[in-house]
C-alpha angles and dihedrals in degrees: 000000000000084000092092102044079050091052086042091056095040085050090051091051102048084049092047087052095030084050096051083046107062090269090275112187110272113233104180134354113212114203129180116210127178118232088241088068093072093222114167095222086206090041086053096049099049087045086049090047092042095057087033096068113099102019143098076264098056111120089028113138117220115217124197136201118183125215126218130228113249117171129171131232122243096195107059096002102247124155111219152162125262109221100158131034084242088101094198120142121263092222111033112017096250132160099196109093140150111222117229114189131341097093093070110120106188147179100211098174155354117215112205127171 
């Protein structure tokens, strides 16, 4: 389960910035995650809740906004969607395509009160 090295580095991050900040309370913790990265949103969130508790993050909600794959084509230049992990183009039927967007993994924002 990568879920809980991925809730390990969220929760160094938020420290690191909570810490630099006066160690205000954290409210929420808004991540972005691209659907490549083969993140289980309610896996994420139980591993985040589980190394949360007891600690100055303990209560923090952890919100997250995936991201979806989009890859163009360099065959016939379209932009597309990715919905399934066949990466083959809308249009034309290529397989060579840049992706665009889909592998991000970020920490968007930090809530404090």
């Amino acid at each position: 389960m990568h879920e809980m090295s991925i809730a390990r580095n969220i929760v160094e991050i938020v420290e690191d910035v909570v810490r630099a900040n006066g160690d205000p309370r954290v409210d929420r913790v808004h991540v972005a995650i691209g659907r490549m990265v083969g993140v289980v949103p309610d896996s994420l969130t139980f591993c985040f809740e589980a190394i949360t508790s007891d600690t100055p993050l303990s209560g923090a909600s952890l919100i997250i906004e995936p991201i979806p794959i989009r890859a163009r084509c360099t065959d016939c230049g379209l932009t597309f969607e990715v919905e399934s992990f066949a990466f083959r183009c809308d249009s034309c039927g290529g397989t060579s395509l840049d992706v665009e967007s889909g592998d991000e993994l970020l920490v968007r924002s930090i809530e404090v009160q």
